[in-house]
PDB file of N, CA, C and O in Angstrom:
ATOM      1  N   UNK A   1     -13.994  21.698 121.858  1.00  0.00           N
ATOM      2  CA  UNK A   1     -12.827  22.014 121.066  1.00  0.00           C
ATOM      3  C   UNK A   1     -12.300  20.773 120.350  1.00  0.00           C
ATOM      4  O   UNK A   1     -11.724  20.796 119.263  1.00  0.00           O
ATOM      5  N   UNK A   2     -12.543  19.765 121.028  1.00  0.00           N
ATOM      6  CA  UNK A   2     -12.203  18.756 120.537  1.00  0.00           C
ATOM      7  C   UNK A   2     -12.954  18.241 119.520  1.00  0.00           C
ATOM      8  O   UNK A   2     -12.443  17.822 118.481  1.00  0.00           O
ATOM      9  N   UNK A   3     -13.733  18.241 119.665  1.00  0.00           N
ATOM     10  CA  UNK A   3     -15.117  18.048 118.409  1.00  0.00           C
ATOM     11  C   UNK A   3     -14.762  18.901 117.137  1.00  0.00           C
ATOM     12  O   UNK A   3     -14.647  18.301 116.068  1.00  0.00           O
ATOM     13  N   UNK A   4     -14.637  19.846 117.170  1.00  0.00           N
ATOM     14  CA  UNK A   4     -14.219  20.927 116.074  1.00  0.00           C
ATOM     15  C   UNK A   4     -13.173  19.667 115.289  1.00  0.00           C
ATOM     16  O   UNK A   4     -13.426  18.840 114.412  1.00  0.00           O
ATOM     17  N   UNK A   5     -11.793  20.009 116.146  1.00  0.00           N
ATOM     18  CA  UNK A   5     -10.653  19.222 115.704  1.00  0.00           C
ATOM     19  C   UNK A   5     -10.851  18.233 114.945  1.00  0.00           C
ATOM     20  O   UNK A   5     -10.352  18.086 113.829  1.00  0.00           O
ATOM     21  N   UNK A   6     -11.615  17.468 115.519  1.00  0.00           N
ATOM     22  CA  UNK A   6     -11.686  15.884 114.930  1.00  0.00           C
ATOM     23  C   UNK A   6     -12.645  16.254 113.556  1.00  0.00           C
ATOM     24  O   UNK A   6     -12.149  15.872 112.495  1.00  0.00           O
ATOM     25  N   UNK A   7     -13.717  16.823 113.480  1.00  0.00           N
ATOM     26  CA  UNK A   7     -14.529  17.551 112.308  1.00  0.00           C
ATOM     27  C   UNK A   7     -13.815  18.014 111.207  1.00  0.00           C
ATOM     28  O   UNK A   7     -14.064  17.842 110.014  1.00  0.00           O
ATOM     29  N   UNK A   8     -12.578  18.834 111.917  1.00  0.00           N
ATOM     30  CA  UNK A   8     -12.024  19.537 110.469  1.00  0.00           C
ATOM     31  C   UNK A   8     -11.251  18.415 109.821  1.00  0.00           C
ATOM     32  O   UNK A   8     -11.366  18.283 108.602  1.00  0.00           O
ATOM     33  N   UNK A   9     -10.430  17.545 110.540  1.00  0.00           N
ATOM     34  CA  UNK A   9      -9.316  16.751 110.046  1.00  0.00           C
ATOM     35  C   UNK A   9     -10.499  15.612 109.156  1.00  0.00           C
ATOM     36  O   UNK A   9     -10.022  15.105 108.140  1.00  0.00           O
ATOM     37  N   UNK A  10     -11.669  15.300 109.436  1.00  0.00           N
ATOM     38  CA  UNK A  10     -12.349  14.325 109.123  1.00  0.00           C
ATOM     39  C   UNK A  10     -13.060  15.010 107.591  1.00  0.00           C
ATOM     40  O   UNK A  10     -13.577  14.243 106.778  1.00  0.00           O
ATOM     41  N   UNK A  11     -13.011  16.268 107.383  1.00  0.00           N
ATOM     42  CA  UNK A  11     -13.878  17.211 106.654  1.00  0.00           C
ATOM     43  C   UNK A  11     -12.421  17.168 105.485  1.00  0.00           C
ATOM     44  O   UNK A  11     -12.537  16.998 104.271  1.00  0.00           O
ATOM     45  N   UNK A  12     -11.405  17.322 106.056  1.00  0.00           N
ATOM     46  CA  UNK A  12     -10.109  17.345 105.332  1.00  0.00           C
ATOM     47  C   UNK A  12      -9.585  15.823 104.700  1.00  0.00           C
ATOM     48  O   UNK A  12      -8.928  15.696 103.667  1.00  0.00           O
ATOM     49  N   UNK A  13      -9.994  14.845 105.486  1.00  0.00           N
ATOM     50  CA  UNK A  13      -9.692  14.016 105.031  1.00  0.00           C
ATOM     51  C   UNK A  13     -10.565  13.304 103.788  1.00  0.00           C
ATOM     52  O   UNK A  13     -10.047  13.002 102.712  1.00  0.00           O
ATOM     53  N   UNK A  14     -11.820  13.110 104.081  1.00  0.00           N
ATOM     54  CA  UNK A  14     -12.670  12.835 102.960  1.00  0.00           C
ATOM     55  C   UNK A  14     -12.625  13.904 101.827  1.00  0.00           C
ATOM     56  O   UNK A  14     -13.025  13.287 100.840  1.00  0.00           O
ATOM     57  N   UNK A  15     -12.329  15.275 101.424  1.00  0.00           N
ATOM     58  CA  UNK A  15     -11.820  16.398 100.214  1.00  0.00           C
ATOM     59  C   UNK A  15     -10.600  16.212  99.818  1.00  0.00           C
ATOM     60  O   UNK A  15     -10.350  16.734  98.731  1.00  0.00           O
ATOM     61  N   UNK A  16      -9.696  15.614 100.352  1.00  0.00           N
ATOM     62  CA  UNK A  16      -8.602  14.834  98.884  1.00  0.00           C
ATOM     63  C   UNK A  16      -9.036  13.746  98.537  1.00  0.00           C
ATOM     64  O   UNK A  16      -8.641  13.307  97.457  1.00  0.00           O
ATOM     65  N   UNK A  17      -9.611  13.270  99.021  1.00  0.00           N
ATOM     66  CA  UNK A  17     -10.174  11.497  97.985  1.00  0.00           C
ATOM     67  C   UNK A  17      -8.785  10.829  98.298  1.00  0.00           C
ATOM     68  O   UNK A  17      -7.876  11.113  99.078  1.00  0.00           O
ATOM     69  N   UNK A  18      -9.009   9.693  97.252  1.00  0.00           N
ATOM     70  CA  UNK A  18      -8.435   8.655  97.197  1.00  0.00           C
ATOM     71  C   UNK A  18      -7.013   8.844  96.356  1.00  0.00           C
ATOM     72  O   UNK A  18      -7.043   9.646  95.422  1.00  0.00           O
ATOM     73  N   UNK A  19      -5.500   7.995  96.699  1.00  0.00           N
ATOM     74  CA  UNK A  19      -4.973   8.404  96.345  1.00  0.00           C
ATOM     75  C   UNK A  19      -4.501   7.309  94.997  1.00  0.00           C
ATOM     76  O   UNK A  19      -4.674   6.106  94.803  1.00  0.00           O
ATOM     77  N   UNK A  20      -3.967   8.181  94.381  1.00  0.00           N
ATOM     78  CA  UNK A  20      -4.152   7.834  92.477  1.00  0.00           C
ATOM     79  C   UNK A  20      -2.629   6.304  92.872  1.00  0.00           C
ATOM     80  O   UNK A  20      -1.782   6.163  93.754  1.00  0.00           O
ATOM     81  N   UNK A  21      -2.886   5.803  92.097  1.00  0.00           N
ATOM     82  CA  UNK A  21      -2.288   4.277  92.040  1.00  0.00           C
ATOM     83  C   UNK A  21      -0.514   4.820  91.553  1.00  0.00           C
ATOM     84  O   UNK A  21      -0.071   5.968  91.597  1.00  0.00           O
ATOM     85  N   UNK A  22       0.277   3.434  91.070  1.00  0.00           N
ATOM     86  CA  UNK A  22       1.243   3.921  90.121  1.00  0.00           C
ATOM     87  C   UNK A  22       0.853   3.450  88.849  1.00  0.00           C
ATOM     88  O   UNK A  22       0.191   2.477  88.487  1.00  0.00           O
ATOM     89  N   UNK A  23       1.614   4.690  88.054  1.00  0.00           N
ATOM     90  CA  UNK A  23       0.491   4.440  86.787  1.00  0.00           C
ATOM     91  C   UNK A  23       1.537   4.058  85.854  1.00  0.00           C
ATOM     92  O   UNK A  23       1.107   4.449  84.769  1.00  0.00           O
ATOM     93  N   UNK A  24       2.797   3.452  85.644  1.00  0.00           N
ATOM     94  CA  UNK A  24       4.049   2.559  84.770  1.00  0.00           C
ATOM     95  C   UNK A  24       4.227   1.303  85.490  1.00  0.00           C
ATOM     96  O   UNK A  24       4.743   1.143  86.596  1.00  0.00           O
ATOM     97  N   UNK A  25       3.468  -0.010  84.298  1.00  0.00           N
ATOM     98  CA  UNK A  25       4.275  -1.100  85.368  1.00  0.00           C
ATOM     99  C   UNK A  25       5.501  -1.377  84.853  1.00  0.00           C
ATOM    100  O   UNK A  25       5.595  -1.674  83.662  1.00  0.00           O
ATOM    101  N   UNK A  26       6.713  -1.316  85.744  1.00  0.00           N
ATOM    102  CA  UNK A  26       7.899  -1.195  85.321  1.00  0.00           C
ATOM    103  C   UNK A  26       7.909  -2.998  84.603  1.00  0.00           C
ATOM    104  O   UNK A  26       9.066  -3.350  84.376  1.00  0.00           O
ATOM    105  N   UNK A  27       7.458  -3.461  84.453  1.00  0.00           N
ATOM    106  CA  UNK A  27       7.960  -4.953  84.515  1.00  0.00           C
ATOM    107  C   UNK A  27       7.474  -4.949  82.270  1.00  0.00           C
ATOM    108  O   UNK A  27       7.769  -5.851  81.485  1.00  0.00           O
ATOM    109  N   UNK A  28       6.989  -4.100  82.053  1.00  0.00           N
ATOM    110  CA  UNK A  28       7.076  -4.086  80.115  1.00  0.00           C
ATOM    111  C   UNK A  28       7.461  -3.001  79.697  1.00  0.00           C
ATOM    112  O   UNK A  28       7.484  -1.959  80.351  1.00  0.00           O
ATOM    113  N   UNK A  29       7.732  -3.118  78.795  1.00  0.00           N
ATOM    114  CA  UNK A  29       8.382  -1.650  78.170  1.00  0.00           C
ATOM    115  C   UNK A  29       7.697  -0.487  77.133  1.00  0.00           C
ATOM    116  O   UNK A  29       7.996   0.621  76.688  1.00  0.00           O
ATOM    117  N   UNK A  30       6.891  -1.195  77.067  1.00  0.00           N
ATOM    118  CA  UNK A  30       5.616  -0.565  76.238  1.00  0.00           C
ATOM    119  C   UNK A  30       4.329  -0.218  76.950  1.00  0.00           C
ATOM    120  O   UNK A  30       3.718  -1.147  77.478  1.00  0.00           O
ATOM    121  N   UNK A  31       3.737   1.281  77.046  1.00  0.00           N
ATOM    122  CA  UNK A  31       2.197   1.698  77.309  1.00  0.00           C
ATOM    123  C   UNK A  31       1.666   1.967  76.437  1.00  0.00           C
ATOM    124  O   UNK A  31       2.226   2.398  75.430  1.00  0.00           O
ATOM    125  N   UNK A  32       0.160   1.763  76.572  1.00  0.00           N
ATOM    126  CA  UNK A  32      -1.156   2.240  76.108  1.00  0.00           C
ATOM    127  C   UNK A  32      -1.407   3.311  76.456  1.00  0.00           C
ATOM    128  O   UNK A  32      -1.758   3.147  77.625  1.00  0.00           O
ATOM    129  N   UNK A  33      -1.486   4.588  76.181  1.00  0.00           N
ATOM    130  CA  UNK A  33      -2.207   5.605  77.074  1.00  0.00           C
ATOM    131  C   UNK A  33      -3.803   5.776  76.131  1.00  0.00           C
ATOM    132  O   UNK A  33      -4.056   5.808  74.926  1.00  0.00           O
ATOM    133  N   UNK A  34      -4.359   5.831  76.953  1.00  0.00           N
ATOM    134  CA  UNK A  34      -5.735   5.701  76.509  1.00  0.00           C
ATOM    135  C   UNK A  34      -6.356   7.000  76.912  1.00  0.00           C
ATOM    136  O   UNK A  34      -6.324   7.383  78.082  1.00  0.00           O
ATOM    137  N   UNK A  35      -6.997   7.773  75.817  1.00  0.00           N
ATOM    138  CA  UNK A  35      -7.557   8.824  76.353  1.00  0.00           C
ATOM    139  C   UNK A  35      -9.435   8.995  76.424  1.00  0.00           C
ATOM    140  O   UNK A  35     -10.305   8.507  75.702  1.00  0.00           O
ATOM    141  N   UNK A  36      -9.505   9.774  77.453  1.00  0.00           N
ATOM    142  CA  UNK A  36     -11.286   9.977  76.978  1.00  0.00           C
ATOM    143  C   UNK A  36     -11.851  10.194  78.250  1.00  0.00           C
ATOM    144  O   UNK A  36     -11.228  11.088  78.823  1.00  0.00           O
ATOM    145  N   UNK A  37     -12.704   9.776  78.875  1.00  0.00           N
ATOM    146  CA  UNK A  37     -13.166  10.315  80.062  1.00  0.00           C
ATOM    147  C   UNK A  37     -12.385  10.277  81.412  1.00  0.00           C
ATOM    148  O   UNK A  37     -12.164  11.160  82.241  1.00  0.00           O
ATOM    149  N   UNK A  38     -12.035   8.934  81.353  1.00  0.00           N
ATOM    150  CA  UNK A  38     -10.935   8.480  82.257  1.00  0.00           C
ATOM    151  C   UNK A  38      -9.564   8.582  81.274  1.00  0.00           C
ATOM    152  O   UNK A  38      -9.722   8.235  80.104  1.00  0.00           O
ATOM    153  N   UNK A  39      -8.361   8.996  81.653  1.00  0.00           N
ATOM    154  CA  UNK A  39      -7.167   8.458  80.931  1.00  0.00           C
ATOM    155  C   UNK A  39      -6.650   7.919  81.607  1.00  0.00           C
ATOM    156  O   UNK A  39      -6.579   8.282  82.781  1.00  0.00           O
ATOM    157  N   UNK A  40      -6.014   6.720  81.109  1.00  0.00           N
ATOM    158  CA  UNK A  40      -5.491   5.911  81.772  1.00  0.00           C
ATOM    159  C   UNK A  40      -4.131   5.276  80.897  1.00  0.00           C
ATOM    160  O   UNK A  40      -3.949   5.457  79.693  1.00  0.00           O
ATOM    161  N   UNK A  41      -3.233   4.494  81.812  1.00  0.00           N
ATOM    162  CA  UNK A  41      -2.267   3.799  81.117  1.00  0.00           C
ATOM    163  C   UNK A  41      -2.302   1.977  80.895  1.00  0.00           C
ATOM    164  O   UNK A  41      -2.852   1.294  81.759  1.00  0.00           O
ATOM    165  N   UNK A  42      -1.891   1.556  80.103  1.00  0.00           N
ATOM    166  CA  UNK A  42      -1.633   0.099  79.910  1.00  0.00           C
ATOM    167  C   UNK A  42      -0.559  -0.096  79.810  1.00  0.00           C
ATOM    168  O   UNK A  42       0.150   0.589  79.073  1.00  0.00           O
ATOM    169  N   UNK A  43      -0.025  -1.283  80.656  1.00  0.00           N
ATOM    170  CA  UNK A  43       1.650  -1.402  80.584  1.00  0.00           C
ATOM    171  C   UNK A  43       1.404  -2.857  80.593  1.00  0.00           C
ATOM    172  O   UNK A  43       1.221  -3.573  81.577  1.00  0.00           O
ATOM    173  N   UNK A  44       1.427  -3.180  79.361  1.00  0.00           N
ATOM    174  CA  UNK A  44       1.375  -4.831  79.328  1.00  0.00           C
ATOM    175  C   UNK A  44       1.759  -5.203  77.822  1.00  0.00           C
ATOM    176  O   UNK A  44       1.155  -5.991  77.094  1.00  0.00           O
ATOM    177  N   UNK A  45       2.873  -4.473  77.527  1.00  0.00           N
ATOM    178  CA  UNK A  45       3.165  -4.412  75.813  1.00  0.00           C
ATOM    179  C   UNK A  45       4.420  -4.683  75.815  1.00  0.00           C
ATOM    180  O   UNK A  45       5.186  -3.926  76.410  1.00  0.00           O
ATOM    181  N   UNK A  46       4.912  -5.860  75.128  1.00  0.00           N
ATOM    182  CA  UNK A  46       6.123  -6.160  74.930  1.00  0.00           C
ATOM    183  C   UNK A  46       6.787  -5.325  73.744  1.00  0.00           C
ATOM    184  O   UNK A  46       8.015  -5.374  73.817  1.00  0.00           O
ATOM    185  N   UNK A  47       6.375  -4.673  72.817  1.00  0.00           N
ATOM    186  CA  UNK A  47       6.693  -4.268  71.671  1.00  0.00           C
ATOM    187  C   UNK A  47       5.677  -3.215  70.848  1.00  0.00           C
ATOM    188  O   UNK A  47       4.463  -3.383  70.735  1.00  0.00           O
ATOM    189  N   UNK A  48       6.304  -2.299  70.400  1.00  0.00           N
ATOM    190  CA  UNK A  48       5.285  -1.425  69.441  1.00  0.00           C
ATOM    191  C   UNK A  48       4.605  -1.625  68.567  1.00  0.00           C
ATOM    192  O   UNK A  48       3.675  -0.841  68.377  1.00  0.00           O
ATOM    193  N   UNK A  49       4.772  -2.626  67.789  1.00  0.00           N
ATOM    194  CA  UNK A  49       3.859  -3.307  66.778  1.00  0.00           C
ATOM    195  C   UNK A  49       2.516  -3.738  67.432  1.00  0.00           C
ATOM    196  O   UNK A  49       1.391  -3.764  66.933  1.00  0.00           O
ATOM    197  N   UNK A  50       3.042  -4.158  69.010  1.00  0.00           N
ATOM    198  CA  UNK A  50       1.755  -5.040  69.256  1.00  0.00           C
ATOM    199  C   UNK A  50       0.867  -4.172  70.260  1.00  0.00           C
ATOM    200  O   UNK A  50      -0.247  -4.526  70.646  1.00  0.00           O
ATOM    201  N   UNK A  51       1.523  -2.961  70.640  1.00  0.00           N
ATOM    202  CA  UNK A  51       0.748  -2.463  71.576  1.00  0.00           C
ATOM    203  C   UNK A  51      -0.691  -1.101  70.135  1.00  0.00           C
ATOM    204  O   UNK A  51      -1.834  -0.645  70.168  1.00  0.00           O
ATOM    205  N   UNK A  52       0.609  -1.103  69.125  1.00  0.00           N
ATOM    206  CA  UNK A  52      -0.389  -0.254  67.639  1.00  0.00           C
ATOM    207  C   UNK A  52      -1.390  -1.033  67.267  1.00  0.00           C
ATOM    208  O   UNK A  52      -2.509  -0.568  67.052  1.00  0.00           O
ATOM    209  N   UNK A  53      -1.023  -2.670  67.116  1.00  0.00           N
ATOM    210  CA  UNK A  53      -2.442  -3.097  67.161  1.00  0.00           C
ATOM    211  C   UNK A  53      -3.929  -3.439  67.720  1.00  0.00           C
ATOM    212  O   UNK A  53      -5.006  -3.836  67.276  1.00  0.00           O
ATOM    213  N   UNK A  54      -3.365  -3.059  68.927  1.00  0.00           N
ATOM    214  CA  UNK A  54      -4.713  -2.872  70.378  1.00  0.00           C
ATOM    215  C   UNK A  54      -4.914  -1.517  70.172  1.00  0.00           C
ATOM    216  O   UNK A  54      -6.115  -1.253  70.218  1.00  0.00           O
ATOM    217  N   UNK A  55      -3.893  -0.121  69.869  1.00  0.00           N
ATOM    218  CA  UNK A  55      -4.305   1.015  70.016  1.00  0.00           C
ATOM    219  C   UNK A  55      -5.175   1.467  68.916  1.00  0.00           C
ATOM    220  O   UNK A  55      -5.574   2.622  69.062  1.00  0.00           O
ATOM    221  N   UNK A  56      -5.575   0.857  67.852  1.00  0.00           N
ATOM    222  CA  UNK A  56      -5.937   0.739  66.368  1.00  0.00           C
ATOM    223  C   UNK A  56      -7.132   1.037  66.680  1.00  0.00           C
ATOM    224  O   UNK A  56      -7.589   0.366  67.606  1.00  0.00           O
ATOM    225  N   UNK A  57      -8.231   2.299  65.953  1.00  0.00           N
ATOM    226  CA  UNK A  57      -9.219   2.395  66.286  1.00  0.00           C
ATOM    227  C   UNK A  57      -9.964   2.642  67.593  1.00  0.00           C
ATOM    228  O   UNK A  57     -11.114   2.351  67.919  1.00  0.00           O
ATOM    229  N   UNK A  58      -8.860   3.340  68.330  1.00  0.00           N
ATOM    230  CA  UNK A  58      -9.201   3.854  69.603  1.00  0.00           C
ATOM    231  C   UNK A  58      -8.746   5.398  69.922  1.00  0.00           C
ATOM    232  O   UNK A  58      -7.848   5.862  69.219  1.00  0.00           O
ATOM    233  N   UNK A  59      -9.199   6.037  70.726  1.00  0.00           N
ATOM    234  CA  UNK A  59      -8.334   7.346  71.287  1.00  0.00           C
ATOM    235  C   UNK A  59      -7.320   6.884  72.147  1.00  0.00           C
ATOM    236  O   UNK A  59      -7.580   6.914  73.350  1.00  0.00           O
ATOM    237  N   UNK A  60      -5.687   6.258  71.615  1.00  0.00           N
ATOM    238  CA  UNK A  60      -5.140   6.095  72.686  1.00  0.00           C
ATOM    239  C   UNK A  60      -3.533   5.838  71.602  1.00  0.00           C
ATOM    240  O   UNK A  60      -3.491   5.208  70.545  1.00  0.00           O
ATOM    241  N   UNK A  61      -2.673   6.361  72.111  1.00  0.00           N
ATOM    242  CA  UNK A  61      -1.187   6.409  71.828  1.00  0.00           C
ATOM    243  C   UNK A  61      -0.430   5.239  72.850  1.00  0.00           C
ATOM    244  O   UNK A  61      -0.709   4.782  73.959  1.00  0.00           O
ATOM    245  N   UNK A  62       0.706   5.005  71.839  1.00  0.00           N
ATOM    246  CA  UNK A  62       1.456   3.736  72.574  1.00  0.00           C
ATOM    247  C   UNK A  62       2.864   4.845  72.533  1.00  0.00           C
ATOM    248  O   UNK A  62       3.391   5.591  71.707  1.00  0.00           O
ATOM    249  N   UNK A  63       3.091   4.417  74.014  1.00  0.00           N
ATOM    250  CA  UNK A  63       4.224   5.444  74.472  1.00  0.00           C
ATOM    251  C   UNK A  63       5.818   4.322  75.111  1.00  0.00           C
ATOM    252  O   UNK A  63       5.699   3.113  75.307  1.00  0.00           O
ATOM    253  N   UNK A  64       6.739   4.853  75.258  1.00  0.00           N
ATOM    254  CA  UNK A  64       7.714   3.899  76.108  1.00  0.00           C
ATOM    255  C   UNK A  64       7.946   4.146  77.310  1.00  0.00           C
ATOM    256  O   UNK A  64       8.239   5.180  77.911  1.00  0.00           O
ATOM    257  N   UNK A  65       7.732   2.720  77.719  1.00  0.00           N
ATOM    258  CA  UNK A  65       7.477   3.326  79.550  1.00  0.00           C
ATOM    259  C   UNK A  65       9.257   3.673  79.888  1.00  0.00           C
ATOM    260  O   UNK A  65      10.304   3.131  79.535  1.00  0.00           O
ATOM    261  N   UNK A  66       8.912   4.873  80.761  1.00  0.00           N
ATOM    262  CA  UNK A  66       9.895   5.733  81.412  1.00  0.00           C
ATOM    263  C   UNK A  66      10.433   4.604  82.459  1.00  0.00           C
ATOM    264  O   UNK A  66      11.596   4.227  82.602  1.00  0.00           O
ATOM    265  N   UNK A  67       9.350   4.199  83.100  1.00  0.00           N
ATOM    266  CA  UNK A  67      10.529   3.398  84.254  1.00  0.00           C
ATOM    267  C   UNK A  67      10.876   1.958  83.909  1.00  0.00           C
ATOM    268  O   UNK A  67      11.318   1.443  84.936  1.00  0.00           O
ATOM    269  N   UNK A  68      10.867   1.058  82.871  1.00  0.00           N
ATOM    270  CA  UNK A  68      10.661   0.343  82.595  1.00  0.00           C
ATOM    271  C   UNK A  68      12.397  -0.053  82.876  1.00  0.00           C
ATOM    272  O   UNK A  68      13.180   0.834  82.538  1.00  0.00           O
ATOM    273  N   UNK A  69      12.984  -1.300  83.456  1.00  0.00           N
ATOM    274  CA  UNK A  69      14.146  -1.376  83.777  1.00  0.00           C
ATOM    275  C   UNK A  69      15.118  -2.161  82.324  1.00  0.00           C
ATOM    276  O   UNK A  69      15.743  -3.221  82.327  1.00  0.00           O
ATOM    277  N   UNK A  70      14.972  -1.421  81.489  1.00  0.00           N
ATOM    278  CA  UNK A  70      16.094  -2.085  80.664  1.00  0.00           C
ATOM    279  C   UNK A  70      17.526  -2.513  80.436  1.00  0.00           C
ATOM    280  O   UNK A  70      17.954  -3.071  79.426  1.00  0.00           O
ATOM    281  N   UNK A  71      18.305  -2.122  81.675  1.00  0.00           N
ATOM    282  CA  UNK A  71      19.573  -2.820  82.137  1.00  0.00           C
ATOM    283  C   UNK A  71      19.102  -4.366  82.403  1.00  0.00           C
ATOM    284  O   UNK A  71      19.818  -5.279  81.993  1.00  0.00           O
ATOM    285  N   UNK A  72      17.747  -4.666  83.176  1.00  0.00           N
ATOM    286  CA  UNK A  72      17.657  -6.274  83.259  1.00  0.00           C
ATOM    287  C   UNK A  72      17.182  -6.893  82.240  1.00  0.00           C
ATOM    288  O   UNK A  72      16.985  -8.096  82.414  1.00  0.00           O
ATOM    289  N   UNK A  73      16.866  -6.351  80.965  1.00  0.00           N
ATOM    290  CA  UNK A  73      16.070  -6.711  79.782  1.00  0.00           C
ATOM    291  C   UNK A  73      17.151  -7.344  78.797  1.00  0.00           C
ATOM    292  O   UNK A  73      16.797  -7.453  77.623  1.00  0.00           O
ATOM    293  N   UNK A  74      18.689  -7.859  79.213  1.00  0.00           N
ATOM    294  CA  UNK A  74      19.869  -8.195  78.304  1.00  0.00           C
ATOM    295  C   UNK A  74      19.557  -9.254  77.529  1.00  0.00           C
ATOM    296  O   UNK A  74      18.336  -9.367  77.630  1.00  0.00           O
ATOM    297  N   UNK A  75      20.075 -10.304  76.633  1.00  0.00           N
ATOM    298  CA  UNK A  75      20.214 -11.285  75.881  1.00  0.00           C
ATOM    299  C   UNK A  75      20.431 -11.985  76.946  1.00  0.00           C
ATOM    300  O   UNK A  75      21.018 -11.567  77.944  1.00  0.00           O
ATOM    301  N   UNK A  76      19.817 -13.458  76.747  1.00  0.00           N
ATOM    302  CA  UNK A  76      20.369 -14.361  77.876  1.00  0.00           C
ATOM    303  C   UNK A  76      21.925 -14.782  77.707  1.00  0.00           C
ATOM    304  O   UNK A  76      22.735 -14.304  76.913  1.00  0.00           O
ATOM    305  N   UNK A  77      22.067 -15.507  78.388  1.00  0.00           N
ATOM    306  CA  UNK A  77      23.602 -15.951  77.864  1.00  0.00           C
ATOM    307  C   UNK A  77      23.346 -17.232  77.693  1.00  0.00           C
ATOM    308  O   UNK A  77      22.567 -18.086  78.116  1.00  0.00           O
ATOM    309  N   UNK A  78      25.005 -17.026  76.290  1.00  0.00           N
ATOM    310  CA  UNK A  78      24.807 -18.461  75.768  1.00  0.00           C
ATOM    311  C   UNK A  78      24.173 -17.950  74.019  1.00  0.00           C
ATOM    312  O   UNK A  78      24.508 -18.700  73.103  1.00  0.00           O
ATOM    313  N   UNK A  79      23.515 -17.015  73.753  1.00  0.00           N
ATOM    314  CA  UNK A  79      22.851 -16.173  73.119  1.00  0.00           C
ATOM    315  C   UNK A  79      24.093 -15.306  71.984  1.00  0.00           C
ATOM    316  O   UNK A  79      24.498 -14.278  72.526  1.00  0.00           O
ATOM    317  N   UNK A  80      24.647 -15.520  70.744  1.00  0.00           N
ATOM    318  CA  UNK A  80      26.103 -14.921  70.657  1.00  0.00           C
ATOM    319  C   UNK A  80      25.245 -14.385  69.316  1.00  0.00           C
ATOM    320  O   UNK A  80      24.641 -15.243  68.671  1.00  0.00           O
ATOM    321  N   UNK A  81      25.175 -12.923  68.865  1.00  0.00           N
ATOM    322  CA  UNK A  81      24.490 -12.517  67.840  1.00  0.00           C
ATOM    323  C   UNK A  81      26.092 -11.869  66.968  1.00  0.00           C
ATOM    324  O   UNK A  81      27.080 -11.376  67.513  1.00  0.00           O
ATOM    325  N   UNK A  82      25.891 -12.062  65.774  1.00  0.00           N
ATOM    326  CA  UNK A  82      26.882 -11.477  64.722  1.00  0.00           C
ATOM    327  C   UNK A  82      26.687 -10.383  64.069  1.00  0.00           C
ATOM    328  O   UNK A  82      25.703 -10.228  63.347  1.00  0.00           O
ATOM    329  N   UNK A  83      27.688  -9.404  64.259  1.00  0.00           N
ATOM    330  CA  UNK A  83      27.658  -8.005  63.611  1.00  0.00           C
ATOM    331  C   UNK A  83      27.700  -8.109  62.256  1.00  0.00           C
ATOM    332  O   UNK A  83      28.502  -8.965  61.884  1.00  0.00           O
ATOM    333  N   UNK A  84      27.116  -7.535  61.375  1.00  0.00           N
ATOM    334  CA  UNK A  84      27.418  -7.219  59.853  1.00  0.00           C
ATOM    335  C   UNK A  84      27.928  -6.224  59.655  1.00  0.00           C
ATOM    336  O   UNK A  84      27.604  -5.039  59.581  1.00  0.00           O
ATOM    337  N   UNK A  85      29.450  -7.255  59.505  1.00  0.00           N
ATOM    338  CA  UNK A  85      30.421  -6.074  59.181  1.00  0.00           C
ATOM    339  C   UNK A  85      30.518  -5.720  57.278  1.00  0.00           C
ATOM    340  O   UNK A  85      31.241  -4.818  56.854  1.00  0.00           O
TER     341      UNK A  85
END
């Protein structure tokens, strides 16, 4: 009986596979999503200009990462920008 047990959980465990990563690195604000056999994400884009020019000639859209923490992303201080009024 015990044999069974340990069989099924072992039969169960190797049929979900491996478990999928996190796929936003919160630390840029810009992804790659890349499509095609694998899809996958790139989170290593400071800006849309620059993530359109890696996506250029590929199957892959530049998206804004969802978790990306932009409350810590402020002007440094010391930093005083002027409105045009």
């Amino acid at each position: 009986m015990r044999i069974l047990a340990l069989a099924i959980l072992a039969i169960g465990t190797i049929s979900i596979g491996p478990a999928a990563a996190q796929t936003y690195d919160p630390a840029y604000p810009v992804c790659l999503h890349v499509y095609g056999r694998n899809n996958y994400y790139e989170c290593m884009y400071t800006s849309l200009p620059q993530c359109n020019a890696s996506a250029s000639g590929r199957a892959a859209q530049c998206i804004i990462n969802p978790y990306f923490d932009f409350a810590s992303a402020r002007v440094p201080p010391g930093r005083y920008y002027r409105r045009g009024y």
